[in-house]
C-alpha positions in Angstrom: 0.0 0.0 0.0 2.7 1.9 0.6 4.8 1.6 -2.4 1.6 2.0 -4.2 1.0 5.3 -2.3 4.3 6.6 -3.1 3.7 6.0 -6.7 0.6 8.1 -7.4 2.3 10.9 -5.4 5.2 10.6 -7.7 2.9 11.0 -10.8 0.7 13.2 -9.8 4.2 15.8 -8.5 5.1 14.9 -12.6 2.1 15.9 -13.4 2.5 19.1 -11.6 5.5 20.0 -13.0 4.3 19.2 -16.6 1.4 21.6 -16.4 3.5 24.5 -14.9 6.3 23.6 -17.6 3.6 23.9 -20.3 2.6 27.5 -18.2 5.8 28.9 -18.7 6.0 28.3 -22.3 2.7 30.0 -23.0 4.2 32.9 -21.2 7.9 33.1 -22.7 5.5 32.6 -26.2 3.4 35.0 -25.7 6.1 37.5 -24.3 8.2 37.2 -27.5 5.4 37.3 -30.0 2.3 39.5 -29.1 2.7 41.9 -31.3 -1.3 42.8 -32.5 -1.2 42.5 -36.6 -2.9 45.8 -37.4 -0.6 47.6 -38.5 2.5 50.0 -37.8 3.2 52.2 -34.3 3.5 55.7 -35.5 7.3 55.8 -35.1 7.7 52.7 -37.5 6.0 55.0 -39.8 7.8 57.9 -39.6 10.7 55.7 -39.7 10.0 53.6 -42.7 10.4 57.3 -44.7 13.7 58.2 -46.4 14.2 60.6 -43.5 14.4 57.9 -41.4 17.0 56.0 -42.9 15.6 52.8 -44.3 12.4 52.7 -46.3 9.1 51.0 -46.4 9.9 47.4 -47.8 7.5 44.6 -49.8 8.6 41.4 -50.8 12.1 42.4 -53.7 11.0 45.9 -53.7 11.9 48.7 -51.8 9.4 52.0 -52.3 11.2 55.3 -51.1 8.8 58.0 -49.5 8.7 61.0 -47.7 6.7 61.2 -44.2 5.5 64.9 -44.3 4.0 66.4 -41.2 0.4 68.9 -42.3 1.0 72.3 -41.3 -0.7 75.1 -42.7 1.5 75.8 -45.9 1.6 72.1 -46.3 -2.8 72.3 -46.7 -2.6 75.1 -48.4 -0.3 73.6 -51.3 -2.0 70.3 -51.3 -5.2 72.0 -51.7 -4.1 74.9 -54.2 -1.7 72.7 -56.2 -3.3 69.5 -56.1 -6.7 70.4 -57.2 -6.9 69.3 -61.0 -7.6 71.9 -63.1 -9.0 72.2 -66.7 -8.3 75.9 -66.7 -4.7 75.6 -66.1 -3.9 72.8 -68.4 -5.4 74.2 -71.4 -6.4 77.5 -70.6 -10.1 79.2 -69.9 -10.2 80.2 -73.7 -11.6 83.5 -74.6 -14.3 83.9 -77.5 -13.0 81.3 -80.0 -12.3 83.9 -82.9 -14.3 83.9 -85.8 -15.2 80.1 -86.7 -13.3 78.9 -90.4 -14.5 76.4 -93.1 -12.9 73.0 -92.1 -12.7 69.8 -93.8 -16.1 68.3 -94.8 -18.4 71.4 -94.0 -21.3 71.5 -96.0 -21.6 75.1 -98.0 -24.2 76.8 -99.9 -23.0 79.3 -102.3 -25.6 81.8 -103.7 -24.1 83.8 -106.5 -26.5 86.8 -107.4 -26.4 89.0 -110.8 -27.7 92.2 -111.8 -28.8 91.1 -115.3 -31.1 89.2 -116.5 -29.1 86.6 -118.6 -25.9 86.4 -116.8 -24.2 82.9 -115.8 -26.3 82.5 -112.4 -29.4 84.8 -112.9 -32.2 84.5 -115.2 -35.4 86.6 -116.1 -36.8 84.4 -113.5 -34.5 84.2 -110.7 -31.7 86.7 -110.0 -29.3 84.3 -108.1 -28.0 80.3 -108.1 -27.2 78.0 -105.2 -24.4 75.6 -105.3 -24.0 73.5 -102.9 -20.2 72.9 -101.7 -18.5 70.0 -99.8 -14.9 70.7 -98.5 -13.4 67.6 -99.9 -10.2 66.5 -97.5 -7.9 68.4 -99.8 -9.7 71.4 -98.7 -11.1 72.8 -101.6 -14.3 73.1 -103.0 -15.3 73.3 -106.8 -17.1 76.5 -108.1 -18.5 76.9 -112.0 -16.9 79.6 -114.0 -14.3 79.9 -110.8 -12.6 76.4 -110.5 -11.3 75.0 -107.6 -11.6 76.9 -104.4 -9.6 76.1 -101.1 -12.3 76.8 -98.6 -10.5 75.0 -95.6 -8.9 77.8 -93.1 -11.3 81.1 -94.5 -13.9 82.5 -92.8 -17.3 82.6 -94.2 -16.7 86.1 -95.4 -13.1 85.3 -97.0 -14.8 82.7 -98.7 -17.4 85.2 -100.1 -15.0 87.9 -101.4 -12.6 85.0 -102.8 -15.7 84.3 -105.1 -16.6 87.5 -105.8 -13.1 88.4 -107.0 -13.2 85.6 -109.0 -16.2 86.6 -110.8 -16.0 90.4 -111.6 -14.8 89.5 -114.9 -16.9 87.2 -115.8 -20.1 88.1 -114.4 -22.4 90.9 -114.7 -21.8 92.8 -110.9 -21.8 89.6 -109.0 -22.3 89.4 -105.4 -22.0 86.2 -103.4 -23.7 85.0 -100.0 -22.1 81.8 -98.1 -23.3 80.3 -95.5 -22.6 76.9 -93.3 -25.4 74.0 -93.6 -23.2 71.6 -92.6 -20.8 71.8 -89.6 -18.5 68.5 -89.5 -15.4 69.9 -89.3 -16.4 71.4 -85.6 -17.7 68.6 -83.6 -17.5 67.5 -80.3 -17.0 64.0 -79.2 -18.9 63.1 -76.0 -18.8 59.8 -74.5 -19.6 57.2 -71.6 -21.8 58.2 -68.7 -23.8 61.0 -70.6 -27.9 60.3 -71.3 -26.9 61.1 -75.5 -23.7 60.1 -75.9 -22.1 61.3 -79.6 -20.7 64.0 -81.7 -22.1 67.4 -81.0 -21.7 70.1 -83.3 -20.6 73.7 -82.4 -22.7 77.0 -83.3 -20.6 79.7 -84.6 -20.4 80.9 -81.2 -18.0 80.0 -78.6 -19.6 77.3 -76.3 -19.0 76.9 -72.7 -18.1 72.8 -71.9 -21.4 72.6 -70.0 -23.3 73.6 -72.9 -21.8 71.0 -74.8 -22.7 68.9 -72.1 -26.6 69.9 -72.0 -26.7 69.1 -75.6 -25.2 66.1 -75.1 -28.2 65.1 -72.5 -26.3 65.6 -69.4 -24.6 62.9 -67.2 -26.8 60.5 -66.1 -24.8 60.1 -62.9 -24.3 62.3 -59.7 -22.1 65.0 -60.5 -20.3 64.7 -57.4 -19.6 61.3 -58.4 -18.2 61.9 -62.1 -15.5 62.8 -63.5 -15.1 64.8 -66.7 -11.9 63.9 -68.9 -11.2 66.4 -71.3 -8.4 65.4 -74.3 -6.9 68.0 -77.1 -4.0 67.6 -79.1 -1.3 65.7 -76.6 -2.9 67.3 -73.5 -5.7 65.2 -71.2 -7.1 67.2 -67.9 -9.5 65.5 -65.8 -12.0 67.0 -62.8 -15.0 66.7 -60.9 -18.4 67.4 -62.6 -19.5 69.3 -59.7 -16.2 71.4 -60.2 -17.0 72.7 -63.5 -20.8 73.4 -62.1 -19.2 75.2 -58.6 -16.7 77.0 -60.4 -16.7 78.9 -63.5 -13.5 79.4 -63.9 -13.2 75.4 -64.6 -16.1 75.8 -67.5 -14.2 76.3 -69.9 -14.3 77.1 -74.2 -14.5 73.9 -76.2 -12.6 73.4 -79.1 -13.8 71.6 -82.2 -11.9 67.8 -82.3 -12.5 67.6 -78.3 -13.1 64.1 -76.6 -15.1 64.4 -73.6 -15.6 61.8 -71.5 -17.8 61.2 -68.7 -17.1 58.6 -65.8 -19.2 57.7 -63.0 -16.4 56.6 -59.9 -18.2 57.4 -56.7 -15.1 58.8 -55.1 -14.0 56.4 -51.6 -11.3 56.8 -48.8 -10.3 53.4 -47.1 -10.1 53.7 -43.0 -7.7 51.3 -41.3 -6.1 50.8 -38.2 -7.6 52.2 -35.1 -10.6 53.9 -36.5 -14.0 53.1 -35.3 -15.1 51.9 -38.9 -12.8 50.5 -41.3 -12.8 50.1 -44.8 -13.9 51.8 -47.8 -15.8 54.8 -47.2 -17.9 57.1 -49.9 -17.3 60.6 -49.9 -20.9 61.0 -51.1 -20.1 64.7 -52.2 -17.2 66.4 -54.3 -14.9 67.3 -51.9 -14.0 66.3 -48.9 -11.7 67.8 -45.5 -9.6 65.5 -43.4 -11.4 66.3 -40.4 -14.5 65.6 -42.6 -13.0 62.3 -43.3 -12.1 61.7 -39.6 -15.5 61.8 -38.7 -17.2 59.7 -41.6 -14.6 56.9 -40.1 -16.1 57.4 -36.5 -13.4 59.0 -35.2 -10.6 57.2 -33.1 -11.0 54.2 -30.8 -10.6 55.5 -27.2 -8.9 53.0 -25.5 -6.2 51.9 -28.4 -5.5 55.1 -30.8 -2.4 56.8 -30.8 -3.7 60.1 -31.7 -0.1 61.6 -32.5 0.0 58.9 -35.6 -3.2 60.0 -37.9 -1.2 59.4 -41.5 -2.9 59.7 -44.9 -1.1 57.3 -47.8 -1.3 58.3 -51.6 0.2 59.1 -54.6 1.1 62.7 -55.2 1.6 65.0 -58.3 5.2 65.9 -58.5 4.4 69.8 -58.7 2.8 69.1 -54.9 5.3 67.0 -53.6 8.3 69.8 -54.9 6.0 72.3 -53.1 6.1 70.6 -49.4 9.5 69.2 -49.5 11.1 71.2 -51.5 12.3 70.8 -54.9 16.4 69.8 -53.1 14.3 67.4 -51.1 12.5 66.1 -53.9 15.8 65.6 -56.3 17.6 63.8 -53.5 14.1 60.9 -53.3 14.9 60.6 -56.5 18.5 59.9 -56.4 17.6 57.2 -53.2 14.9 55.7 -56.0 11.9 57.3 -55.5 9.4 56.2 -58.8 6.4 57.7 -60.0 3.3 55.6 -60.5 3.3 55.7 -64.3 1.6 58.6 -64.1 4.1 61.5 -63.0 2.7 61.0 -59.1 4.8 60.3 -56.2 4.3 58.3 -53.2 3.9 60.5 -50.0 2.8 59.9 -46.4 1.2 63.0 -44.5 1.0 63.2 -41.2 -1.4 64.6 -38.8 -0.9 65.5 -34.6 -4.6 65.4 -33.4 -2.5 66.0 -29.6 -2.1 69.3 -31.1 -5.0 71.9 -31.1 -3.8 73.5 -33.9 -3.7 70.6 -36.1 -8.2 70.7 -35.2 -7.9 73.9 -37.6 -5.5 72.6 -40.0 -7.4 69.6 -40.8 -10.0 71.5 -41.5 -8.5 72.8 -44.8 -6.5 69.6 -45.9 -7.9 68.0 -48.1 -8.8 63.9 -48.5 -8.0 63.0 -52.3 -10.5 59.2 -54.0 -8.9 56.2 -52.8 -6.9 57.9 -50.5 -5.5 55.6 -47.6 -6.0 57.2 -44.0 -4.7 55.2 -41.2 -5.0 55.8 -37.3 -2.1 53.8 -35.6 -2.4 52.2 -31.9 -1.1 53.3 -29.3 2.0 52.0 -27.7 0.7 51.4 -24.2 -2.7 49.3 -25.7 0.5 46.7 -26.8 1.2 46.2 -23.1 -2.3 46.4 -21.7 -3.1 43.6 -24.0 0.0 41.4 -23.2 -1.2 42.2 -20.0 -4.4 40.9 -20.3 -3.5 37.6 -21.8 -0.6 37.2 -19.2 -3.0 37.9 -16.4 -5.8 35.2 -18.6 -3.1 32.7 -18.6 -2.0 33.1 -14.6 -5.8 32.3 -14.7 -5.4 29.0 -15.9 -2.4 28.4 -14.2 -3.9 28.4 -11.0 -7.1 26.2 -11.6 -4.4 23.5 -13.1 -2.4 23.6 -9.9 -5.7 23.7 -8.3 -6.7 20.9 -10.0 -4.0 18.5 -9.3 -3.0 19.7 -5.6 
């Protein structure tokens, strides 16, 4: 009995020691690894910039960035800079000149005598009509005339070319032209428009929303769609609702435009310690960081580092020059900095919400479609969740030992 005794006490002290060996790993475990997976402190951040020696790394490719902090001159920039423009890249465009006879016009020539029996006039009638097209060589054939090149005059060159023409062969011609065709100045308006297709210009200038409205309008939101504009080797691109809030952006079209409409309901995604995460409509044209802040829910109390508010994107190089500084920017360049295909950079901004100031700043920065904005944890939440799990597992160490003393 008493061997047998000594036996079981002997298994159950191995016992024991088994479960507070298997204790101790859990802890050493989960002191060396618990390190929550959503995402960076706000010093790794700052850090993974070019300033901070080393740079943001994926898998065999290394991005170079600057981390910018948002001050007032940096808002201001981003917003004055960064706002696309129509006007700037092509100009506003002031009346559009007098209009000229292009390729493929349609003409009607009326050539009127002053006798009865001339080449165009009879007892009858005083005048002919001929009807022109400009062929793609630009010229147009007249009787008694021969060929004229119509393409490049005005409807008044074209007349006294005629008339010219005719004085000597004609009894005191006169000659009226006029336009009843109008290829050579169309519009082309595609995608997201309720009559998409060419629209021809008056002889007037026309304003890009006119072309618009007699194109049927977008059948999409404004706020929503985008308006591409191309001519010649140039391409501009803004808001819908930009054009309608701003005049300045309504700008003369040209005839050979391409306007296209897009509907892309502009989004920001929200990670790390915000209250919501994930995509998140703009649901009007423009939109403010603290704007943005809210529509996310703000930060979570307990776990957000409000020092580390960082917005991730892709900037236009004339922006980027403008916060750094164009030394600043040549020497990102020379560590590898590379532009997205499309002559933008990638940035990180950076917001203090410890500072009042930065309240007011935020107020006039604004959030760009498919920017990134990311709220990063604070450092003390790391420890009060070891903490937790540490104090969870002390739990469970004592109903073991309870369990086999």
């Amino acid at each position: 009995m008493n061997k047998n005794k000594s036996i079981g006490n002997s298994e159950t002290r191995r016992a024991r020691s088994l479960a507070r060996f298997a204790v101790g790993v859990a802890l050493l475990t989960l002191s060396g690894c618990l390190v929550p997976s959503d995402g960076p402190l706000t010093h790794e951040v700052i850090e993974s910039g070019a300033a901070g020696g080393s740079s943001y790394k994926i898998p065999q490719t290394k991005i170079v960035f600057d981390v910018v902090e948002i001050d007032q001159r940096v808002a201001n920039g981003v917003t004055t800079l960064g706002t696309p423009s129509l006007a700037r890249t092509f100009g506003f465009g002031g009346a559009g000149g007098v209009p000229v006879i292009g390729v493929g016009d349609s003409l009607d020539v009326t050539i009127f005598e002053a006798g009865p029996d001339g080449l165009f006039s009879t007892t009858d009638r005083k005048s002919t009509t001929i009807p022109v097209v400009v062929q793609p060589d630009g010229r147009g054939q007249i009787p008694y005339v021969g060929s004229v090149r119509f393409a490049g005059m005005t409807l008044e060159t074209a007349r006294t070319t005629i008339v010219d023409a005719l004085k000597a062969k004609a009894v005191e011609p006169d000659v009226l032209v006029s336009m009843s065709g109008n290829e050579s100045r169309n519009v082309s308006v595609q995608g997201d428009v309720n009559k998409a297709g060419l629209v021809p210009l008056g002889l007037s200038a026309e304003h890009l929303s006119e072309v618009l409205a007699r194109a049927g309008g977008a059948s999409k939101p404004a706020y929503d769609t985008y308006v591409t504009l191309k001519r010649g080797g140039r391409t501009g691109m803004v808001l819908l609702q930009t054009i309608v809030d701003n005049p300045k952006e309504d700008i003369i079209v040209k005839p050979a435009d391409q306007i296209y409409l897009t509907f892309d309901p502009q989004t920001f995604s929200a990670l790390g310690q915000t209250v919501k995460t994930g995509k998140v409509p703009f649901d009007s044209s423009g939109l403010s960081l603290i704007e943005a802040a809210a529509l996310a829910g703000g930060g979570r109390m307990t776990t957000a580092d409000p020092k580390g508010y960082f917005i991730f994107r892709y900037e236009n190089e004339s922006v980027y020059r403008h916060v750094v500084g164009d030394d600043r920017f040549r020497d990102l360049l020379a560590k590898g900095m590379t532009s997205d295909g499309q002559g933008r950079y990638p940035i990180i901004y950076r917001l203090d919400l410890g500072q009042a100031q930065s309240y007011i700043v935020a107020q006039s920065f604004p959030v760009r479609n498919r920017d990134v904005i990311y709220l990063s944890r604070h450092p003390a939440s790391d420890f009060a969740r070891f903490m937790a799990v540490v104090t969870g597992t002390a739990s469970a160490a004592y109903n073991i030992n309870r369990t086999f003393y």
